[in-house]
N, C-alpha and C positions, 0 to 999 in steps of 0.2 A: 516457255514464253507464253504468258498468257493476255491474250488479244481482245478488247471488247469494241464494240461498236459503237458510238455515239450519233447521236443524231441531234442536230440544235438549230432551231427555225430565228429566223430575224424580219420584225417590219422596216420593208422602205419605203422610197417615194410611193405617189398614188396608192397605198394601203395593199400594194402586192406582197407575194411572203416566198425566200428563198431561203430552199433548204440545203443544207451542206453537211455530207456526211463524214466523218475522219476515221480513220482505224486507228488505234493506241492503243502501244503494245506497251509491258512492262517487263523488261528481262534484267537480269543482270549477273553478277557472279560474286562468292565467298571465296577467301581464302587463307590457310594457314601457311605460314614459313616457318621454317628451324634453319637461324642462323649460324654459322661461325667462322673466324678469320681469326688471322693472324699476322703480326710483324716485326722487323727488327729494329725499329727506329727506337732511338735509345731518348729522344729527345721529346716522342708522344708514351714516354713510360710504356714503351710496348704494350700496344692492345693487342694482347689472345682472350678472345672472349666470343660469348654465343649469348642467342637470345632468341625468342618466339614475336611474331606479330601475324596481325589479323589483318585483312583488309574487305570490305564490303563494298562493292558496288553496284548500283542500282539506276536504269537506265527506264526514263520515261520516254516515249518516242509516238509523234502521230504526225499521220499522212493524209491529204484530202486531195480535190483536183476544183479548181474552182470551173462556172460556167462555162469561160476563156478557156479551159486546157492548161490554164497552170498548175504544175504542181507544188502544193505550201505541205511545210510539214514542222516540226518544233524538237527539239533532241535535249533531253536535260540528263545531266547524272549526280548526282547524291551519293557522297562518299558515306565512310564508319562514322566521322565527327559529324554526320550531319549537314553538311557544308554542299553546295552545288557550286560546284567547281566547274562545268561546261552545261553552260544554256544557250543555243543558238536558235534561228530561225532559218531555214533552206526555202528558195524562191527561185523553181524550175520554169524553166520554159526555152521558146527555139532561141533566142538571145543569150543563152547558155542557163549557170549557175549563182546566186544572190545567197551568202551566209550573214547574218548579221545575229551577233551577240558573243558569248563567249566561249573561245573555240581557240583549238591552238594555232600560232604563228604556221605560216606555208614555213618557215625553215624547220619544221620537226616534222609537221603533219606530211611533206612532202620529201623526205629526208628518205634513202634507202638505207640506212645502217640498220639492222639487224635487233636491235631495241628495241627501233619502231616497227618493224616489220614483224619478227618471229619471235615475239617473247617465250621463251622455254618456262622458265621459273622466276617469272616478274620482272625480268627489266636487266641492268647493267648493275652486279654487285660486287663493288671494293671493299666492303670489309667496313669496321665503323672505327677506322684510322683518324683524329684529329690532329695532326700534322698540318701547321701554317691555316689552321681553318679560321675563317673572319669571324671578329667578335663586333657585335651590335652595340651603339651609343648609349650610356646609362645617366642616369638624371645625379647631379650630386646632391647630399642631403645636409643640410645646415645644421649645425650644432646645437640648437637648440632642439630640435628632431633625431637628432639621434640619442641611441638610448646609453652612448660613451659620453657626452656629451661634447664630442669631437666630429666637425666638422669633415664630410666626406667628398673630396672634388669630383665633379663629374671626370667619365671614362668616356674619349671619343671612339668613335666608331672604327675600327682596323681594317683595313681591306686581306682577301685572304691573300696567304701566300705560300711558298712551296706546292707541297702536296696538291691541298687544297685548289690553290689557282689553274691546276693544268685541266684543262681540258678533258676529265678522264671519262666522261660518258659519248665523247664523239660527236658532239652537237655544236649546233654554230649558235646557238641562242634561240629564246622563242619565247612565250610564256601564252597563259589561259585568260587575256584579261578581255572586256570587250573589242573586237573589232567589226570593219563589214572585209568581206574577203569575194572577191568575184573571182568564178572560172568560168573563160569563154567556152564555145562547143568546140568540140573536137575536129581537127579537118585531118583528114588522111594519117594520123597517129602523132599529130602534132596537137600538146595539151600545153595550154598559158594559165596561169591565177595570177592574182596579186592582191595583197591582204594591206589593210591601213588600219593602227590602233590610235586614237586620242589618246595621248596620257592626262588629260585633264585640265582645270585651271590653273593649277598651283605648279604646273612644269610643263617645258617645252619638248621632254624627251616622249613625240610622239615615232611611231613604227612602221615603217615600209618594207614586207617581205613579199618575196617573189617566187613562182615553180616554171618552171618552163622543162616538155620535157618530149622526147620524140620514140615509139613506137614501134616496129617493123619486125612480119616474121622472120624467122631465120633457122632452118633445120630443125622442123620439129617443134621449135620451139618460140620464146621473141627474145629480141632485144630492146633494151631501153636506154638511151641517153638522158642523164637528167642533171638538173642545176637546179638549187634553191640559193637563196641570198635574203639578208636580211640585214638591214641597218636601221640604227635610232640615234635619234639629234639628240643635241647637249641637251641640259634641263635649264640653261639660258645659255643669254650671247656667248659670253665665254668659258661654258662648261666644255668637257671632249665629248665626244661621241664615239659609237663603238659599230661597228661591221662586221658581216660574216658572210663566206661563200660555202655552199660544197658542190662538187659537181664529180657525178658517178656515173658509171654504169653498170649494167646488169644482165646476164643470161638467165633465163627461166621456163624452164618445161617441167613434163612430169616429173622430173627426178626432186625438183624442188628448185635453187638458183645459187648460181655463185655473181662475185660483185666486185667491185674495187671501188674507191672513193678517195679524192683528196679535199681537204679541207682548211678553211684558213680562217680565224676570227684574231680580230683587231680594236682595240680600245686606244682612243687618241687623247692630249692633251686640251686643252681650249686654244694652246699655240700650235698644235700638229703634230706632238711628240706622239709617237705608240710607245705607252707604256705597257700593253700587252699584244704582244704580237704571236700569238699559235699557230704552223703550221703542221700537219701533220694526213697520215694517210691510215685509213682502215679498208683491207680486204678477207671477206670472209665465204660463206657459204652454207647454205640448208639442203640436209638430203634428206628425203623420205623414205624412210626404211619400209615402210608401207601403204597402206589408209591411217593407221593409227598411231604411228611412231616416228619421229624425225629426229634427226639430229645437226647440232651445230656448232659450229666455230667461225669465230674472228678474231683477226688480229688488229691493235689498233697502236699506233708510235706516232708522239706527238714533241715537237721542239719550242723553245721559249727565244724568241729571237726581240722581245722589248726589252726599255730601260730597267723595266722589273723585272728579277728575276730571269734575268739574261743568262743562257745556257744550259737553261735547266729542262729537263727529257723526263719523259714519260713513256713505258709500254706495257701493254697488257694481252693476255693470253685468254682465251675463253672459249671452254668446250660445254656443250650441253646437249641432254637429252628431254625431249617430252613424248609422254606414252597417254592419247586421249580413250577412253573407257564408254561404254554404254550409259547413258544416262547424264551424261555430261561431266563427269567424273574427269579430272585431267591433274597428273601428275607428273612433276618436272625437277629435273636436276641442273644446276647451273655450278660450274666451278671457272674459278680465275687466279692465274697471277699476276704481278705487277709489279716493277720494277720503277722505281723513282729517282734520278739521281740530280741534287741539288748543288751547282755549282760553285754558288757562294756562300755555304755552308754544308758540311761534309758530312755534318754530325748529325743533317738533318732526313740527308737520304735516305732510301728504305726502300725494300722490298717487301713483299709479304703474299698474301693469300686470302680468298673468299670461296666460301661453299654454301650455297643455299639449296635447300629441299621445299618444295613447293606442292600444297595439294588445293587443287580449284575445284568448286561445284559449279557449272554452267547454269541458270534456270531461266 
């Protein structure tokens, strides 16, 4: 990480001049994967196939303390594509926590599933299965533009379904778009947020998520109760809107932590139908084999109890190992199975397999 100094003067009132100095650091991290999976659905032409990807991240970050005792700081990151995908602003002080800009929903950023917490080797990998996956709305093209001279009808937009729709990363919802998010201060191991996004002029599907979460040691070690929640309005009067809970807990000491979590997200009609109804539960656990080696597993089983795709189960199996190296070197194993079974299509169900190899450079 490399840290520079800046220093930047401003005139104000009566021709006095205050200086403010900030520290900004630049860190981030590289990394390569070697993918491959497997499955038996007969209906996605079974994908057995592997592949390579890159990923680059790059994290701007500065901290200052103003006159008052506030603390302001700013957090940007810059993926491979270029793209600044989270830029906020943090506004510390005894009133607690102020984030404004773009930063994830409190239902990830405040989620204990193992994803978000102990990534081994990137993240949560099924395999690059297109089973019931959604297909995006395409413009039709007039027959004078076309080069058949045949007239092309627009293709409307498909919602996913099977595979696709379940639930299989463990999340109740969330995304990276602007919001402002407040966390109060902490009193006795009792922690509150709650995060609000505008979806804009053009729609009403604005976003209200919540953390709330409680503390206390326990043998060595602590415990944690927590609950995140996140729901968003229709995108008008009579659009549905959709919901999500999860609420866990967590044991953690030196050895690393074990956890459980049940979770539920729900998508409703404009008349109150859930046409998506997930519940499901993941428990798993991190052990540290030492300063430099961890390992992990979760399990996660998820059910379809809406109008869609009613009965349809999901579970998944996931061991992994990460070994971190001098220099920031970090090298990770992730493997998974999964079992899909689709009730009102037989032919759609599947099972199959993911293995990802992962090598990260810290800097």
């Amino acid at each position: 990480m490399r840290k520079i100094l800046l220093t930047t003067t401003a005139f104000v009132a009566l021709g006095s001049v205050a200086a403010v100095a900030a520290d900004v650091s630049v860190s981030g991290n590289a990394r390569f994967r070697y993918n491959t999976w497997s499955d038996d659905n007969a209906a996605a032409a079974g994908a057995n196939n592997n592949s390579m990807t890159d990923v680059l991240q790059l994290w701007i970050k500065s901290s200052a303390t103003t006159d008052s005792g506030l603390s302001i700081g700013t957090n940007t990151r810059i993926l491979t594509s270029g793209a600044v995908d989270r830029n906020w602003i943090d506004i510390d002080g005894d009133f607690g926590k102020i984030d404004l800009g773009k930063q994830w929903s409190l239902s990830y950023s405040g989620s204990l599933h193992e994803y978000w917490m102990g990534t081994v080797a990137g993240g949560v990998f099924m395999g690059g299965s297109t089973n019931g996956a959604a297909v995006a709305a395409s413009h039709g093209v007039a027959a004078a533009q076309s080069h058949t001279g045949v007239a092309v009808a627009a293709v409307p937009a498909v919602a996913a379904t099977g595979l696709a729709a379940m639930n299989t990363v463990g999340f109740i919802g969330g995304n990276k778009n602007n919001k402002v998010v407040y966390h109060m201060p902490s009193v006795g191991g009792f922690n509150a947020a709650i995060g609000y996004m505008d979806a804009g002029s053009t729609t009403e599907a604005d976003e209200t998520s919540t953390q709330l979460s409680y503390t206390m040691p326990m043998g060595g070690g602590s415990i944690k109760v927590n609950m995140v929640s996140i729901a968003t309005e229709g995108a008008n009067a009579t659009a549905g809107e959709s919901d999500g809970r999860e609420v866990g807990v967590q044991y953690s000491g030196g050895f690393g932590r074990v956890y459980a979590l049940q979770l539920n997200t729900e998508t409703t009609t404009g008349a109150g139908v859930a046409t998506n109804d997930q519940e499901g539960t993941t428990f798993g656990g991190t052990y540290n084999l030492n300063s430099a080696a961890k390992v992990v597993y979760y399990r996660q089983e998820m059910d379809q109890d809406g109008t869609v795709d009613t009965g349809d189960k999901f579970s998944s199996d996931t061991i992994g190992v990460r070994y971190d190296m001098a220099g920031g070197l970090r090298i990770g194993l992730l493997h998974s199975n999964y079992d899909f079974t689709d009730a009102g299509a037989a032919a759609n169900s599947e099972n199959g397999s993911a293995t990802r190899l992962q090598v990260r450079v810290n800097f």
